[in-house]
Kinemage of the C-alpha trace (Angstrom):
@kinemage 1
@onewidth
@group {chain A} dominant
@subgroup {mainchain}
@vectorlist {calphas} color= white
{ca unk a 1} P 0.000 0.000 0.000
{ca unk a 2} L 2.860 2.508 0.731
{ca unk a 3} L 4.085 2.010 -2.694
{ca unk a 4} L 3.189 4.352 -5.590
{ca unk a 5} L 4.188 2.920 -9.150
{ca unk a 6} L 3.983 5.631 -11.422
{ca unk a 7} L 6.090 3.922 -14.531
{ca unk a 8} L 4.741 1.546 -17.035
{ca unk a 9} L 3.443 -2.145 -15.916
{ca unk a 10} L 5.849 -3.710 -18.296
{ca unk a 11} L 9.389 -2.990 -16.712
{ca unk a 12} L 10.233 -6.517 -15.726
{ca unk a 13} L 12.256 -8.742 -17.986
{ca unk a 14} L 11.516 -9.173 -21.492
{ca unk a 15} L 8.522 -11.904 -22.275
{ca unk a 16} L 9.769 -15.557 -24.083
{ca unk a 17} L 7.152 -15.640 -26.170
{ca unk a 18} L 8.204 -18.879 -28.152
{ca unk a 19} L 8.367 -20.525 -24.675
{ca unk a 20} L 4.718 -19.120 -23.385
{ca unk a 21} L 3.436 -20.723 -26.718
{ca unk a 22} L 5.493 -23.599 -25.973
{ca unk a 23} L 4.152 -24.521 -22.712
{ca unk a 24} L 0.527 -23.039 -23.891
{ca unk a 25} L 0.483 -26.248 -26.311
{ca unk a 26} L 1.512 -28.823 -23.615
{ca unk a 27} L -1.373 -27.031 -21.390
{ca unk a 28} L -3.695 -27.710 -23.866
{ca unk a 29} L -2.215 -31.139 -25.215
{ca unk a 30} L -2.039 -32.818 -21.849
{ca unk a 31} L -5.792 -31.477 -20.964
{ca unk a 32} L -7.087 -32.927 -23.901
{ca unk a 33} L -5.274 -36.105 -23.430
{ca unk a 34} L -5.769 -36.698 -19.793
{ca unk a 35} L -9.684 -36.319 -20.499
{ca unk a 36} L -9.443 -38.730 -23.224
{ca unk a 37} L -8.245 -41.160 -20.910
{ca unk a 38} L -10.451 -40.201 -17.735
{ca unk a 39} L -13.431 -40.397 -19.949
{ca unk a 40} L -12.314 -44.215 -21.003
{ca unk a 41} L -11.608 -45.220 -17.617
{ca unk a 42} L -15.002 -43.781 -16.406
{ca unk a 43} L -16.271 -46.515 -19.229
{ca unk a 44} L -14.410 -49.112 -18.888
{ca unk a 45} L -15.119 -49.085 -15.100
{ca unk a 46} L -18.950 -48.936 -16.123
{ca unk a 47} L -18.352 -51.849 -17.952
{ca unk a 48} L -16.589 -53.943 -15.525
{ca unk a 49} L -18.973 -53.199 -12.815
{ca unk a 50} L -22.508 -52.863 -14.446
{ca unk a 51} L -22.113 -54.858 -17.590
{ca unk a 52} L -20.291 -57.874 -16.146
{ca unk a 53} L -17.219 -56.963 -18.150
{ca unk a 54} L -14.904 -57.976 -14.718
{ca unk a 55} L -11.594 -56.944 -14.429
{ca unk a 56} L -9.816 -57.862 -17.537
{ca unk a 57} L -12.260 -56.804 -19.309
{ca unk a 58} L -12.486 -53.570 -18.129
{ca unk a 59} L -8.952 -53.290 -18.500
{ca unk a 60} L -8.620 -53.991 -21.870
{ca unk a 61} L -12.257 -51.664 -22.886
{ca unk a 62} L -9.552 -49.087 -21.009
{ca unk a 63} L -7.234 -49.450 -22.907
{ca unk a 64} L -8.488 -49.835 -26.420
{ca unk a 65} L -10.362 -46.849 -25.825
{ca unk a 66} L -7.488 -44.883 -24.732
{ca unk a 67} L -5.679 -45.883 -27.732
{ca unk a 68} L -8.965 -45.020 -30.076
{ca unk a 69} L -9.401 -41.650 -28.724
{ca unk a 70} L -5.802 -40.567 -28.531
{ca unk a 71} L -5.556 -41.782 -32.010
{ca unk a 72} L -8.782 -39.857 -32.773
{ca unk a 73} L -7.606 -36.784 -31.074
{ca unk a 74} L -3.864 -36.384 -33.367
């Protein structure tokens, strides 16, 4: 509070932009992925408890559908 900035905002270090972009796509990338493979776990674990799938089974509905949708998703 006892401090009165009267210069401009920017007057910190220059801004990597190529590296803000550059972890910007990761952000994105591992968002998208991760809810590719929530969203196949969520079924397969449907499937292994309600449809009688059992554990193998939902293990391998996991992970085909994690391998459909990230090969959707490229």
């Amino acid at each position: 509070m006892s401090e009165h900035h009267s210069g401009p905002v920017e007057t910190g270090a220059a801004m990597d932009y190529q590296e803000h972009e550059r972890t910007y796509e990761r952000f994105i990338a591992g968002a998208k992925y991760g809810t590719i493979i929530t969203v196949a776990l969520m079924l397969a674990m449907a499937a292994g408890f309600f449809g009688g799938a059992g554990l193998i089974g939902g293990f391998l509905i996991w992970v085909i559908l994690s391998i459909a949708g990230v090969f959707i998703m490229r």
